[in-house]
N, C-alpha and C positions, 0 to 999 in steps of 0.2 A: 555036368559042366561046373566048373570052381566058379564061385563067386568074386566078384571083382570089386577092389573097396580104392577108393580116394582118402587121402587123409589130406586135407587144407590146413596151413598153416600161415597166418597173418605175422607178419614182424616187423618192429620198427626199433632198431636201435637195443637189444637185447640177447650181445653175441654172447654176454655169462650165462643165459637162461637158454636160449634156443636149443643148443646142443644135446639138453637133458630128455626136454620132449621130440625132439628127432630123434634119441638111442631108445623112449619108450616104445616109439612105433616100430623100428626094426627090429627089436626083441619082442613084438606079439607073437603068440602061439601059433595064429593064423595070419600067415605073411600079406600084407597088402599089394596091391599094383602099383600104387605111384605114391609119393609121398611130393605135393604141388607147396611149394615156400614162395607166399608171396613178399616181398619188401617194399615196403613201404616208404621209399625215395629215405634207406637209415644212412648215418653218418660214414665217410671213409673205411674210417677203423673197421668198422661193426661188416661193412662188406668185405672188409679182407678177412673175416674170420668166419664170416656165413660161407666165403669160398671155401674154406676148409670143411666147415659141414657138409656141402657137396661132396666132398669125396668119399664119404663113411658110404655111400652105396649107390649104385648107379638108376635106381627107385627114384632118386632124389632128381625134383624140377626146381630153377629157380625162375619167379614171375619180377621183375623189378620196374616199378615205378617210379617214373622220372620226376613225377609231381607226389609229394604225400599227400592223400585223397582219405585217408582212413581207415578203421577194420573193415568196414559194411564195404568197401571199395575191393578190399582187399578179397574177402571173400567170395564176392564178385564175381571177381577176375580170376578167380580158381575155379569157381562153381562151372563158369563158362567154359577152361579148358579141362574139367576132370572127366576121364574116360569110364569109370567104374560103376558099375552096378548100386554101389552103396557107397554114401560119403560121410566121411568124419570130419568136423570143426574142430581143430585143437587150436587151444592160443600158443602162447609163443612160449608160458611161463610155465603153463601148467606139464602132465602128463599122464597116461593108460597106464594101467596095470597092463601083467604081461597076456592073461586070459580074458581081456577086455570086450575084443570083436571076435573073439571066436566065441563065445560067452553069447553075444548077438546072433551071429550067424545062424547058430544053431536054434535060437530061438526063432528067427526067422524061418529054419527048415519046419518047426515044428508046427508054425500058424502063417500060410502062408500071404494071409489077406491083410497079417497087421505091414505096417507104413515105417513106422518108426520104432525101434526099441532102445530102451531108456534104461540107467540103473544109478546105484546110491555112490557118493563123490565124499572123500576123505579131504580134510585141512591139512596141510602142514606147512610149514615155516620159510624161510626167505632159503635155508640149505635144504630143500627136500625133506625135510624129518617132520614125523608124524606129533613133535612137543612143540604146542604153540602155547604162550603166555599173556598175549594181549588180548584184552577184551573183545574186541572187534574180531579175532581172530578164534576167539571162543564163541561167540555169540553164531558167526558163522558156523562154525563145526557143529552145535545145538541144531540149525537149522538144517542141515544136510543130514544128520542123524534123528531127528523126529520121527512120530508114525503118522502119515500122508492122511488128515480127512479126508479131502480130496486126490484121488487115485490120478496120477498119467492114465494108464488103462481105459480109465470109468468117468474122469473128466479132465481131460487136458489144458481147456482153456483157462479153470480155476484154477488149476496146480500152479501153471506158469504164471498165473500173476502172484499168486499167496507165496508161492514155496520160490518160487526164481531157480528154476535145477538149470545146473553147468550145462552150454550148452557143446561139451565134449563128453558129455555123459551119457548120448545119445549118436546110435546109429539110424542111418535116414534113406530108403529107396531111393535112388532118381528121380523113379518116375516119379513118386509123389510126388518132388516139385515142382516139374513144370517149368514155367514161366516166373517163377516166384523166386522174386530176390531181395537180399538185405534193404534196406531203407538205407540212403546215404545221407538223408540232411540229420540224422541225429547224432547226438553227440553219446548219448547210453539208451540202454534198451532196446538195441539193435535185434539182438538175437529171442527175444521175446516178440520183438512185432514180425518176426519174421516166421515163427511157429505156430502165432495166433493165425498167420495168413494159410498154413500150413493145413489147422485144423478146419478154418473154412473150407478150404479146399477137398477135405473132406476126409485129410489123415487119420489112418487107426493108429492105436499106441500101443505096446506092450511094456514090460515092466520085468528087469530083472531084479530081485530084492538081494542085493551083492555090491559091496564097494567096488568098484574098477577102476574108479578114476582118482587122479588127485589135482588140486585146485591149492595152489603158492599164494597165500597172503604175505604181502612184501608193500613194502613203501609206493611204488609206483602202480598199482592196481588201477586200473582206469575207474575200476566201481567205486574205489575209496574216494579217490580224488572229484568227484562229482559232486556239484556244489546241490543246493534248494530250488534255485531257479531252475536248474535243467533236469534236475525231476520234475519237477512240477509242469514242465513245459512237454516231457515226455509221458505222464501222463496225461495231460490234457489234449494232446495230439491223438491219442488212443482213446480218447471219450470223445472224442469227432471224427474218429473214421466207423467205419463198418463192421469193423472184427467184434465189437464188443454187443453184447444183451444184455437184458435187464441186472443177470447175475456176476456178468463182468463187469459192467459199470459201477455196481455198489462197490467191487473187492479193489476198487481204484480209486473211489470217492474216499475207500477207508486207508489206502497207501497213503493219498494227500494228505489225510487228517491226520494218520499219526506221525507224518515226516514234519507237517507244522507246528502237530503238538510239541513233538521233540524240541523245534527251535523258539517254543512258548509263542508261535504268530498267531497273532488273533484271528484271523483269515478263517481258520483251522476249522473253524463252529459252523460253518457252511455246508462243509464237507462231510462233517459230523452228522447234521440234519440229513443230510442227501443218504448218507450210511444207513441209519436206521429204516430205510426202506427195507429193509432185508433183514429184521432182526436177529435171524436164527442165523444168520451168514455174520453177522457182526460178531454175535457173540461168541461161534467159533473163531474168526478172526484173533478179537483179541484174546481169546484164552492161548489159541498158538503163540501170541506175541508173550505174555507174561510166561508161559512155560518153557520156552526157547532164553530168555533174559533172566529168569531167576535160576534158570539151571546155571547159568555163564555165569552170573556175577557170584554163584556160589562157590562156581570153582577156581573162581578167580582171586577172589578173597580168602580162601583155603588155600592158595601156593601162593600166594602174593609175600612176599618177605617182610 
């Protein structure tokens, strides 16, 4: 029997970008069953033109919200109505390569016990193209192309705090999740607390080593736009729940610490202390941080005009 995949898609106000990730998932190699758009209560306009995306294939569901609630809402409210065997997260900006989920499936055929399979995510620019010129936009691409200390496969729960992989870079059983849904009171971090819950739960991972996906740095990025406090508040909500151990609590103590370094807060040296609990964990920490930033700022300073 054929496999049945959901593809979720959260939007709010984004009818120039939506279109591109709804023609990535209709040109997969391996066709999915439904592609579920939820809307997130967007402006007039933006609804008379997600109507039009509607009609590119009859796959296509629209969920609309009468209150904006958020991504975690949004995803939700697709999670609840998708029928398929396996479900994809795409945002609204990003997009799949064409060999994405079938790229998955077959690994799935191949290990029938992993939960989740995962693979490597491409930067490109506000038009889709793989040439990106800002820092922030390089520094990202370093970090999507690094080599994983920490494996998906061999440790999940460190990957997703250290390395933060796309969470449309990853195909996901049903079953495995259960009961398990986004967190709505947060503002970011959504899709991290949502897979730490995943791995308690007792998800296996696998790991394709293959770009598939791509990931739109553009102005309006919810991760850009994220101020110090609600980091800070979204790690600290994650060193008071349950998801984390001795060895996830350090690799958060050391996100705090270098997110306060950066903005020079004196606070910083707390979290610092609490870090060095782990010193072999720190020390890879930051050698990832300096080799991911001094590769960017290299090449940023080499094309910079």
């Amino acid at each position: 029997m054929r496999e049945s995949i959901s593809v979720i898609i959260p939007t709010y106000n984004r009818s120039n970008l939506l279109p591109d990730s709804v023609a990535s998932v209709l040109s997969q190699s391996f066709s999915v069953s439904e592609i579920l758009i939820v809307d997130d209560c967007s402006d007039t306009k933006h609804l008379e033109a997600l109507d039009e995306v509607i009609k590119k294939s009859p796959l296509i569901r629209v969920l609309k919200q009468q209150v904006k609630k958020g991504v975690s809402a949004c995803r939700n409210i697709g999670l609840n109505e998708a029928k398929g065997q396996y479900v994809v997260f795409l945002d609204d900006d990003d997009t799949l390569h064409t060999n994405m989920i079938e790229d998955a499936i077959l690994a799935f055929r191949e290990d029938g016990a992993t939960d989740i399979i995962g693979c490597r995510g491409e930067v490109v620019n506000s038009l889709g193209e793989p040439s990106v010129n800002s820092l922030r936009a390089l520094i990202r691409k370093e970090t999507l192309r690094t080599n994983y200390t920490y494996g998906l496969g061999n440790s999940p729960s460190l990957h997703f705090l250290m390395y933060h992989p796309l969470i449309h870079s990853l195909v996901i059983k049903r079953s495995i999740i259960g009961n398990i849904r986004f967190p709505e009171g947060l503002i970011m971090g959504e899709d991290c607390y949502f897979f730490l819950s995943l791995v308690q739960n007792g998800a296996r991972f696998g790991y394709i080593e293959k770009v598939n996906v791509n990931v739109r740095i553009h102005d309006g990025n919810s991760s850009h736009l994220a101020n110090l406090d609600v980091k800070e508040d979204f790690y600290k909500e994650l060193l008071g729940s349950e998801l984390c151990g001795k060895l996830e609590s350090a690799i958060i103590e050391m996100q705090l610490f270098y997110a306060l370094l950066k903005k020079r807060k004196p606070r910083c040296i707390f979290h610092l202390i609490r870090s060095l609990s782990q010193p072999l964990l720190f020390l890879r920490f930051f050698r990832y941080q300096f080799r991911i930033r001094t590769n960017a700022f290299f090449y940023y300073y080499r094309i910079k005009p």
